[in-house]
Backbone as CSV, one residue per row, in Angstrom:
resi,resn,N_x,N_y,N_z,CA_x,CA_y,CA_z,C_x,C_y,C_z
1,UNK,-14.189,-4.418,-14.659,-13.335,-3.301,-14.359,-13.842,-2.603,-13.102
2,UNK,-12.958,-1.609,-12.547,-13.379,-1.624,-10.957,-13.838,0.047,-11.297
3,UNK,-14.949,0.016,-10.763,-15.530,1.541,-10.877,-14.575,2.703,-10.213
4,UNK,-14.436,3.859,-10.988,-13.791,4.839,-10.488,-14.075,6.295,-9.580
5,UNK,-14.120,6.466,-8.575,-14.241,7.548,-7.663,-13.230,8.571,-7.920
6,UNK,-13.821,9.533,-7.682,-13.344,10.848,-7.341,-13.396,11.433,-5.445
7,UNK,-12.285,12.211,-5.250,-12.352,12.567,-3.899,-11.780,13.712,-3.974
8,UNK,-12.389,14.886,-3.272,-12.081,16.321,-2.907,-11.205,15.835,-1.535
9,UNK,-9.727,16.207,-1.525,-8.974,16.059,-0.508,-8.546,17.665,-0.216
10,UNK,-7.968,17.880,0.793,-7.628,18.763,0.977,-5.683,18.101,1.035
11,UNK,-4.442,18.879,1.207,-3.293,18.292,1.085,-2.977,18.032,2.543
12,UNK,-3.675,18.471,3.436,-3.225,17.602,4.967,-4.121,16.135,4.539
13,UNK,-5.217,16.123,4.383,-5.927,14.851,3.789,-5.327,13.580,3.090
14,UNK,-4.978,14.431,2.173,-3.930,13.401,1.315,-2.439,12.782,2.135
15,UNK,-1.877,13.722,3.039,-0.688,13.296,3.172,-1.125,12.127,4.381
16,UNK,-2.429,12.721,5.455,-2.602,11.425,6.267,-3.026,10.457,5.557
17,UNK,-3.344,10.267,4.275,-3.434,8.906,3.188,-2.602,8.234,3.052
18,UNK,-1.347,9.488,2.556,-0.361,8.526,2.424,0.559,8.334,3.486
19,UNK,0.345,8.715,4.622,1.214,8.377,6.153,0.584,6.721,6.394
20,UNK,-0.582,6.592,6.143,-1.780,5.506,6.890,-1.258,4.359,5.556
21,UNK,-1.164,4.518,4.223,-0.234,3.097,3.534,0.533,3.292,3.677
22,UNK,1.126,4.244,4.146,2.706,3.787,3.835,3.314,2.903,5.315
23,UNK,2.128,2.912,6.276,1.894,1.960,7.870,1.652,0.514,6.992
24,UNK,0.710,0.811,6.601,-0.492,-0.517,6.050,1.081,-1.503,5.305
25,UNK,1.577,-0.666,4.142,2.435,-1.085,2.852,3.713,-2.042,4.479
26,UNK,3.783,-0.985,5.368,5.104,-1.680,5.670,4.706,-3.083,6.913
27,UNK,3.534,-3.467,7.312,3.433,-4.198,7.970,3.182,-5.517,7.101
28,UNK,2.938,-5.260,5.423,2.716,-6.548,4.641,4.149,-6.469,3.847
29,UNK,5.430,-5.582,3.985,6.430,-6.200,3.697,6.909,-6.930,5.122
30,UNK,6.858,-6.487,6.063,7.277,-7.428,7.206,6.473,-8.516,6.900
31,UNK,5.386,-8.874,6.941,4.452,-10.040,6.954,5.353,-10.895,6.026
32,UNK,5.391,-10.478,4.933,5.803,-11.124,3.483,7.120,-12.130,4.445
33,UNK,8.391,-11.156,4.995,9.370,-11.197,5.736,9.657,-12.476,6.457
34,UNK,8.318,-12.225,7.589,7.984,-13.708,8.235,7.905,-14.598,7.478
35,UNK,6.817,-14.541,6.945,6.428,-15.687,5.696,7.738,-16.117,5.015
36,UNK,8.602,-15.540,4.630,9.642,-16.156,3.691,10.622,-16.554,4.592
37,UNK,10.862,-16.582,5.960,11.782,-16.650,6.749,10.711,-18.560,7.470
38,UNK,10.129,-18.253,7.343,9.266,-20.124,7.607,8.572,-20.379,6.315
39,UNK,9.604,-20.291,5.394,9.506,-20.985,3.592,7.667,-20.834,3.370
40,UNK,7.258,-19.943,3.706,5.620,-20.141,3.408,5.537,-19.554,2.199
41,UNK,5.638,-19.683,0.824,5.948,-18.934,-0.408,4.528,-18.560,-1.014
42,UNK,3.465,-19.209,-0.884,1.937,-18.299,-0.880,1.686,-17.120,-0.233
43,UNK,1.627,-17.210,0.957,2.048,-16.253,1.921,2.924,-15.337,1.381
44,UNK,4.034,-15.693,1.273,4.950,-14.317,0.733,4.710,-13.967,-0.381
45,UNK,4.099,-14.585,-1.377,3.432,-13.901,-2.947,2.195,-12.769,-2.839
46,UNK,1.642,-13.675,-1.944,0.236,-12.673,-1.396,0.635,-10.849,-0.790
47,UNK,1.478,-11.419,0.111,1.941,-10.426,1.377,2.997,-9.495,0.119
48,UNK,3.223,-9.947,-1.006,4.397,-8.991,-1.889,3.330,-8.140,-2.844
49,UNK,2.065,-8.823,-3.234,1.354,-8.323,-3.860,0.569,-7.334,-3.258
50,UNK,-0.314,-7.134,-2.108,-0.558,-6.612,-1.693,0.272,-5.320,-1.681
51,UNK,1.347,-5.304,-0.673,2.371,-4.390,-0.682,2.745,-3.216,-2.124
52,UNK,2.848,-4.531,-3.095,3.010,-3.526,-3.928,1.495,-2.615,-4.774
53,UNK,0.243,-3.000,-4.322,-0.990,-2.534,-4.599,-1.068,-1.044,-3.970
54,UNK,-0.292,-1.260,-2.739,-0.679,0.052,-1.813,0.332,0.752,-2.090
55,UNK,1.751,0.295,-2.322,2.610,1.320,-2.850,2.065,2.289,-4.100
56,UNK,1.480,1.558,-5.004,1.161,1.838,-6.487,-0.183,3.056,-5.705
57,UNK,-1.362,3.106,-5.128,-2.119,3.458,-4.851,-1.433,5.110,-3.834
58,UNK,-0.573,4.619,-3.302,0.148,5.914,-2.403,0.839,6.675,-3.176
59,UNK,1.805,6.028,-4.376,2.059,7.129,-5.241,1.609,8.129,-5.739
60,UNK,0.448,7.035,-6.321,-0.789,8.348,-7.195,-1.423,9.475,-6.306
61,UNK,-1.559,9.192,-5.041,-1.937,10.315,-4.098,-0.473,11.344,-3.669
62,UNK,0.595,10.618,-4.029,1.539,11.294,-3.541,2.259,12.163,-4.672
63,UNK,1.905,11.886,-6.089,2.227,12.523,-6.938,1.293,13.589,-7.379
64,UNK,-0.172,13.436,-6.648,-0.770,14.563,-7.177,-0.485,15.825,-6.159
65,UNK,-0.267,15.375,-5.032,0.350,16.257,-3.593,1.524,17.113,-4.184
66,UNK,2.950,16.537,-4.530,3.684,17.049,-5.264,3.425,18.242,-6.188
C-alpha cells in the first residue's frame, strides 16, 4: 500500500496543483489520441490510465478547495 502524506497548502497552492494536472491530465489524453489514431492500443491503455490517475488525484485537491 502506498504511504500517505499530508500537505499544508495554502488555496492559491492548491489551485496551481490543480492548473499543473489538469496541463499534465490533458497532454496524456492527447497522447492516448495519437496513439489510437496509429492503432497503438498499449499505448492508448497506458496514456488512458494515467490520465485518469491525475484526474482522480486533481479532484481530491479540487474538492477540498471547494
Amino acid at each position: 500500500m502506498a504511504k500517505t502524506i499530508q500537505l499544508k497548502l495554502t488555496e492559491d497552492e492548491a489551485e496551481i496543483l490543480v492548473d499543473a494536472l489538469d496541463s499534465d491530465m490533458e497532454g496524456y489524453v492527447e497522447a492516448a489520441k495519437e496513439a489510437r489514431g496509429n492503432n497503438r492500443r498499449a499505448e492508448v491503455q497506458t496514456f488512458e490510465e494515467a490520465a485518469a490517475r491525475i484526474a482522480a488525484v486533481r479532484d481530491r485537491i479540487r474538492a477540498l478547495i471547494d
